[in-house]
N, C-alpha and C positions, 0 to 999 in steps of 0.2 A: 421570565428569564431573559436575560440581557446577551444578544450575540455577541461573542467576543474575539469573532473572527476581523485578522484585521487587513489579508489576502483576499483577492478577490477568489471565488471558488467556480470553478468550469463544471457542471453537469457532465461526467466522460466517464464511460462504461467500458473499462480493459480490463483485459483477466492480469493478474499479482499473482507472482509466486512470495510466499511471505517465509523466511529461515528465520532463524536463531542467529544468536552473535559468533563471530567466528569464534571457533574451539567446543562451542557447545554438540553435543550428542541428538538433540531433540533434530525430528525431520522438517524439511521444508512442508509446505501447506500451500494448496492456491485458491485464490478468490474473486472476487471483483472489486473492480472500483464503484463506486456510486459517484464521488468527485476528488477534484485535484487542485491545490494550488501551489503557487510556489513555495508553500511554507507547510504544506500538509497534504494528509492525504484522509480519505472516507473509506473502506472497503469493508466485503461484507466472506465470512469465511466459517467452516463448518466446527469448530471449534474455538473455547474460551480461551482469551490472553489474559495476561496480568498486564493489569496500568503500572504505568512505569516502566515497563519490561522494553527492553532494547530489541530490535528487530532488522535485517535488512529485507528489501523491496528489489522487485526487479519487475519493468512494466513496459512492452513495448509501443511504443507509439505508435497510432493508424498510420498506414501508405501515403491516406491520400495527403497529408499537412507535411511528407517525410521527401519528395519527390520521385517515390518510389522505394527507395531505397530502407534497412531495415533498422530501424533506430528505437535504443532501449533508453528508459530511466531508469539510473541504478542509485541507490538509495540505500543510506542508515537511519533508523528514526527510532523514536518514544511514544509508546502508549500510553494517551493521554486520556482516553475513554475507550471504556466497553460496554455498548448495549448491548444486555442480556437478554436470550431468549424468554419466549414470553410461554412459555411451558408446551409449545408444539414441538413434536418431534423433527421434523427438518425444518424447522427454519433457522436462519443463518445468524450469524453473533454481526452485530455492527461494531467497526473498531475505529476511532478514531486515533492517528499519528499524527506526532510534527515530525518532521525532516531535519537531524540533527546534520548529515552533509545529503548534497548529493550531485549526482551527473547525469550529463546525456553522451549517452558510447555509440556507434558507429555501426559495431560489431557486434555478432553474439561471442566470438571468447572475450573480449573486453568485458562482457557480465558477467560469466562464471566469475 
């Protein structure tokens, strides 16, 4: 199978709160990351998404690359893959996104 990544991808472990598109009813969910590029993202979450399915991200960055100070990745994207559990009860669904926009905020009300 041929990788078709064409971002470079950082190994970076941050916990994702993952919503729904705005209007929708369904609740947010959180997870982790496994990794990140500028064009996507890896993270691992306790529940099945639909490919294709719209989603927003919200991820903060560690301290120590931030100069303390507390800084988010706020995100829309596309599911682009879902690896499925492998018939264990807790283990976690892999989901792969691209990043249809996104930014880095400042502030936590800037992310709400």
């Amino acid at each position: 199978m041929k990788d078709r990544r064409t971002a470079r991808r950082y190994d970076l472990s941050l916990p994702v709160i993952v919503g729904p598109p705005a209007g929708s009813r369904t609740a947010s969910q959180t997870g982790k990351t496994r990794d990140i590029s500028a064009r996507g993202v890896y993270f691992t979450i306790n529940s099945d998404l639909d490919t294709n399915g719209i989603l927003n991200f919200k991820m903060p960055l560690p301290s120590e690359g931030t100069d303390g100070s507390e800084v988010f990745i706020k995100a829309t994207g596309r599911v682009i893959r879902v690896d499925k559990r492998s018939g264990i009860d807790n283990e976690k669904v892999g989901v792969a996104a691209v990043f249809e926009m996104h930014e880095i905020v400042r502030s936590k009300t800037d992310v709400a």
